[in-house]
Every structure is written in C-alpha cells, then in structure tokens.
Phi, psi and omega in degrees: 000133176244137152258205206271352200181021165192145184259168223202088170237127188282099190231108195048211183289025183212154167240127200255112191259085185264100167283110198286216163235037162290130163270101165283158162211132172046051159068358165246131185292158187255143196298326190292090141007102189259087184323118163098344195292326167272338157339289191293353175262343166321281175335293171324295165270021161257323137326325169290289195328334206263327200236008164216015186287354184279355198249333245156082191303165156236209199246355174321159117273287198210166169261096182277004187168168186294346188213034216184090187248141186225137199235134194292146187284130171243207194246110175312120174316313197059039177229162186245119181262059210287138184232138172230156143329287202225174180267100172242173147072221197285333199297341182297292201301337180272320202291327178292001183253344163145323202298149190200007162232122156221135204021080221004071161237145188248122169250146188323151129271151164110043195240166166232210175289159181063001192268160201258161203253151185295330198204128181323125187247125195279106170254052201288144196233176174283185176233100187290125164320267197264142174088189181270158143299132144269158175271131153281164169256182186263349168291306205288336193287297187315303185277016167248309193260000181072155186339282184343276186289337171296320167309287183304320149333287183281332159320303203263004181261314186279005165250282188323297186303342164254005168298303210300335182268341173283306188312302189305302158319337192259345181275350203094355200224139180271136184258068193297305174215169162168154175248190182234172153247119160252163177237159163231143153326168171288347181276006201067033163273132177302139185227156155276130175230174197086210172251165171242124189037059193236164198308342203252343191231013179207188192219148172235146150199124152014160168289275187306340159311296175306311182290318161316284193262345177292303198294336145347271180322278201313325181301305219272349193261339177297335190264035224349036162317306193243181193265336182196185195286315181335290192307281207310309186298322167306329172290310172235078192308306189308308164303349194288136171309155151266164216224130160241090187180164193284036195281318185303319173253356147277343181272319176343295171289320200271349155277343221225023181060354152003076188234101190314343178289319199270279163335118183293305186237179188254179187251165220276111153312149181262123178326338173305303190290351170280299164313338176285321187288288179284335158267036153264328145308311175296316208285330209275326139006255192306315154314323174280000000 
C-alpha cells in the first residue's frame, strides 16, 4: 500500500514501514525529494515510542534501517487524534474568518493567531485515504469507535501531548499542535502507531521564537490597527514564526502562486527551498 510519504508492506502479523523522503502538502504530493526527511521521522519516532511507552504501548518491533521501520499489525481506529496548544494553522485561519465552535467545541473571542490556549484542546478528525479530514465532534468519535474506546482513545492523545510538549520544553521547543493514530490488538488493546511528535505530524517552533515575537503581535494587535494577525504579518512580515514543520512548504508554494482549490498538481521547489526544507528537518533533529 503507498501512501503520501511511506510505503506499506503487509507481512503476517507485521507491517513494514518504509518512510521515503517525499513531501505532502494541501494533499498533494510534491515532485522534490526532501534529503534526509525520513531517516528523521524514523529517529524521532523511534525516540518518542521510548519516552511514552508508561502511557500508552506502541506497535514498534524495530528500526530495521534508517528509514524502515517494522510494526506489529493493528486494526486502525481511522480517526486523526489532534491536540493543539495553541490557536494556529488551519483552526487560525477559519477562526479569523469568524468560526468560533470547532469540533463542537466553543472557543473564546478575542484571541489571536499563535496565542496559547488555557488548556490543551482536543480536535479531532477523520483520517481520509484521498481528499481532505474532516472534523469530528467527540459524539461523532463515540459512534464510529463507542463511548468506551473514544474515551479512553482521547485520555491517552492529551497525555502524549502533554509528555510530548514538557520533553520538548526541556529542548528548548514548543509542541504547538499535533496528531496521534491508534490501533488495537487482536485483544483490543489500544496501541499508538505511526508516527509520535514528529516534524510530519506536529507543528514546532523554539521557545525564544514564541518569547520573542508573540508579545510583539499582542502589543500591535492591542493597538486595533488591524483587523486579525493575517493583516498584521502582511504589514509586518518579520513576526511571522519560523516553524519547524511542514508549514515552511506550504508558505513556500503558496508563495511560488500555489493555489490547492484550483491546481491539479504542486509545482517544483527551487533547490535552496529543498535545502532549507531538510535542515530544518536536521536541525529540530539534532535539538530532540
């Protein structure tokens, strides 16, 4: 089975996981190659499994190569179990436009992009083969996996998430959002698969990058110049965070005339932005 950025071979009771260096974005694969990128999600997440196995077993067996991983076979859940932080990403862009319940849940007014949340929020989604995720409500999440295993499913995505965001703290780096998958067993014990708190399944950026430029933002948005953050980063380009995630190659295309509503296929990165793209992958690397 190929997916967007790993091939999939199904052998007896294990599934052999080869993560190449392909890149997606807004669902599309991209022509470029990102040197070194699965090796590192590899890393990672042969590292995370090691530092969250008291909360959660996961489906590792082994890292068998640098980009090969082989994993006990489960029963997939099919939901994407996303924990955010902070008000970022796509949940930013529908909130400045007005949305202010997401996956039924009701968020404050008067916040802005990048601002941190009192308490980590569960926003869960489908996990689409083709096309986009859609958002769940935690009722639709019940009635596809029943009350029991939904419960128990999101209890363990907000203790990963808060393992995953204090490690990160201790590195210097912020665990902005991110998602998990789980599987069960043949007894129906829940397992984490995939991947865990890695640059492909979360969004990152350093401490001092947020300590820096957030308390910015907030002053000049204090001053009602603008209308949301969006406006502002247009004024003032120099706050926008730099991001350790594939955020970098979505601004990337979308600078480069990109437009995912429209466009059949993405268009070619200019060899700098494939460099720029893998030490960015290295550098968040070498910090965890």
């Amino acid at each position: 089975k190929s997916g967007k950025v790993r091939d999939i071979y199904f052998a007896g009771k294990n599934v052999v996981m080869v993560t190449n260096d392909r890149v997606s974005a807004f669902d599309y694969i991209l022509p470029n190659l990102i040197p070194f990128k699965g090796q590192v999600l590899c890393g990672i997440s042969e590292w995370a499994f090691g530092q969250t196995k008291d909360i959660v077993p996961n489906a590792l067996i082994e890292n068998v190569d640098s980009s090969v991983v082989v994993q006990k076979k489960m029963k997939n859940l099919n939901v994407e179990f996303i924990v955010r932080g902070y008000l970022w990403g796509s949940m930013a862009a529908a909130y400045e436009k007005g949305d202010r319940t997401f996956c039924g849940l009701p968020v404050a007014d008067g916040l802005n992009r990048f601002q941190k949340f009192p308490a980590p929020i569960f926003t869960p989604t489908t996990k689409a083969e083709v096309g986009h995720d859609e958002n769940m409500t935690m009722q639709e999440v019940e009635k596809l996996l029943g009350k029991k295993m939904a419960d128990q499913a999101k209890d363990i995505a907000m203790k990963l998430y808060a393992r995953g965001a204090e490690l990160m703290k201790k590195r210097g780096l912020i665990l902005i959002d991110t998602k998990y998958e789980f599987g069960t067993d043949e007894h129906g014990k829940i397992h984490v698969i995939d991947e865990v708190n890695t640059p492909d399944s979360s969004r990152m950026c350093t401490v001092e990058e947020w300590e820096t430029k957030y308390p910015k933002i907030e002053a000049e948005m204090k001053t009602g110049k603008y209308k949301d953050v969006s406006a502002l980063l247009k004024a003032k380009p120099e706050l926008k965070l730099k991001e350790f995630s594939k955020q970098y190659v979505r601004d990337a295309l979308l600078e480069m005339g990109f437009d995912p509503t429209k466009d059949k296929s993405a268009p070619k990165l200019s060899d700098d932005q494939v460099v720029e793209c893998a030490y960015r992958y290295i550098h968040i690397y070498e910090m965890i």
